[in-house]
C-alpha positions, 0 to 999 in steps of 0.5 A: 632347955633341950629344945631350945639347944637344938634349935640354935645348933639348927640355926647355927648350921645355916650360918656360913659368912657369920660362923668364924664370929661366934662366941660362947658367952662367960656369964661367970666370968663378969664381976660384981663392979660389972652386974652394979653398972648394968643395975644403974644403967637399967634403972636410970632407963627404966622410969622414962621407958615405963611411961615413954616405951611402945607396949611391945617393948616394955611386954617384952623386956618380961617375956625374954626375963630381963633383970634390973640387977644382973647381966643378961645371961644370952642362953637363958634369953634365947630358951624364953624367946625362940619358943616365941619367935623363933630368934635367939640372942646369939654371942658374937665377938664384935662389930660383924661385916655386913654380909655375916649380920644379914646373914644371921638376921635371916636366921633368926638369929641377933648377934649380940655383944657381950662386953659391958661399958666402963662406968667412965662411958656410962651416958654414951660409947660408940661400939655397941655393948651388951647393955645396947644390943640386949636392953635396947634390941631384944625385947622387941624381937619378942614381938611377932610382927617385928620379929617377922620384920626382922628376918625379912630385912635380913634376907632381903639385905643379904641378896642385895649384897652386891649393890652397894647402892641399895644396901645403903638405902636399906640401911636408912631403912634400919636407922629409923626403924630398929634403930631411932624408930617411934610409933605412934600408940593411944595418941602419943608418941612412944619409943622403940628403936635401939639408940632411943631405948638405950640413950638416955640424952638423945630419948630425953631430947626426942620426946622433949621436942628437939628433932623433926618427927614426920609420919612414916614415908618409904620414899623419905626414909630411903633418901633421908641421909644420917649422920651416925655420930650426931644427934638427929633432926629427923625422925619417923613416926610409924601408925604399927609394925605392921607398916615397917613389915610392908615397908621393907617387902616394897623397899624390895621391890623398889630396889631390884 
C-alpha cells in the first residue's frame, strides 16, 4: 500500500485547478441500506453485461476488485489499479469545472464520486454517483490502450481550455466513446461506454436495435450533436481502442 500511497500523493502534487475539490472517502461511514442498493444495482447489471460487455471491461471489473455486494472502497481500487496503469480512482466532492477534470485526467487520476442513489432513483438519476462513475468508468481505465487514451484526452482538453469551440467538439468525442461507446468483438456489438454500462433501459434499447449505430468516423463524431437528458439515436461502433487512442491525437490536430 506504501507504493500505491505515494504515488497518489505524487499525482495530487501536480494538481492546481482540481485540489480545493478533493475529498477523503468514509467508507465506514456508508450504511447496510446503502451496501444493499449497491448489490441490487450491481447484479441487476451484471447478466446482461456478462454476455453484452466488451472483454476488457468485464477483465477489469476482476483486475481493480469490484464486489457485487459492497461499495467500492476508492483506496483499495487505486492500490489494484495504479500498479496497472498508473490511474487512480480518486474521491471528489462532486460535479468538477471543466478545467479541474481535464486536469486530473492528464494525471491519471478519475474523479470519483462517493454518494450512492436512493433506491427511489434506482433506474436513473441526473448527477452521477459512485455506482456510475465506478461500476461504469473504472474498470475500464484497467486496460492499457484506454488508459492511455484517457490522459491523452485530458491533456489535449486541457490546452484547449480557451476555445470553447473546440472543447465542445471534444466533448462529442467523449460522449460517444467513454460515455455510449460500442466496439465491435467476435462479430457482435459489445458495450463499453459509462451510461450504457451503467443504464439498464438505454443498454437494454441499444442492443435491442432502438438507435442508429454507424461505424466509428472522427469527421461525424466531432459534428454529431447530443442531447444529455434524452435517449440517443445514434451511436458509433469502433473495430479497437486502439481507433479512439488515434482518434483523439487527429482530433488534436484537426482543432488547433
Amino acid at each position: 500500500m506504501g507504493i500505491a500511497t505515494s504515488t497518489l500523493n505524487l499525482n495530487q502534487s501536480k494538481l492546481h485547478v482540481a485540489t480545493p475539490y478533493l475529498i477523503e472517502q468514509t467508507w465506514d461511514d456508508y450504511t447496510p441500506e446503502q451496501h444493499a442498493i449497491w448489490a441490487e444495482l450491481v447484479t441487476r447489471r451484471m447478466p446482461q453485461l456478462r454476455e453484452h460487455a466488451c472483454r476488457e471491461y468485464l477483465d477489469g471489473f476482476h483486475q481493480i476488485g469490484l464486489r457485487e455486494d459492497k461499495l467500492p472502497n476508492l483506496s483499495e481500487v487505486s492500490a489494484l489499479l495504479q500498479p496497472r496503469t498508473g490511474w487512480q480512482s480518486t474521491p471528489v466532492s462532486g460535479f468538477l469545472p471543466a478545467a479541474a477534470f481535464f486536469e486530473m485526467l492528464a494525471a491519471r487520476m478519475f474523479p470519483t464520486t462517493t454518494w450512492l442513489r436512493s433506491r427511489d432513483s434506482m433506474e436513473y438519476t441526473p448527477e452521477p454517483d459512485i455506482f456510475h462513475d465506478v461500476f461504469g468508468h473504472v474498470p475500464m481505465h484497467a486496460h492499457s490502450v484506454f488508459a492511455n487514451f484517457l490522459e491523452s484526452y485530458g491533456k489535449i482538453c486541457a490546452g484547449l481550455m480557451a476555445r470553447p469551440d473546440a472543447l465542445e467538439r471534444m466533448g462529442r468525442l467523449f460522449w460517444f466513446t467513454v460515455e455510449f461507446g460500442l466496439i465491435r468483438q467476435d462479430g457482435e456489438i459489445k458495450v463499453y461506454g459509462s451510461g450504457l454500462i451503467s443504464s439498464h433501459g438505454e443498454c437494454t434499447r441499444v442492443l435491442a436495435g432502438g438507435c442508429q449505430v454507424k461505424d466509428f468516423d472522427l469527421d461525424a463524431v466531432l459534428n454529431q450533436a447530443f442531447q444529455t437528458s434524452e435517449m440517443q439515436p445514434v451511436l458509433y461502433a469502433v473495430e479497437s481502442f486502439d481507433q479512439i487512442y488515434e482518434a483523439t491525437k487527429e482530433a488534436e490536430k484537426r482543432l488547433r
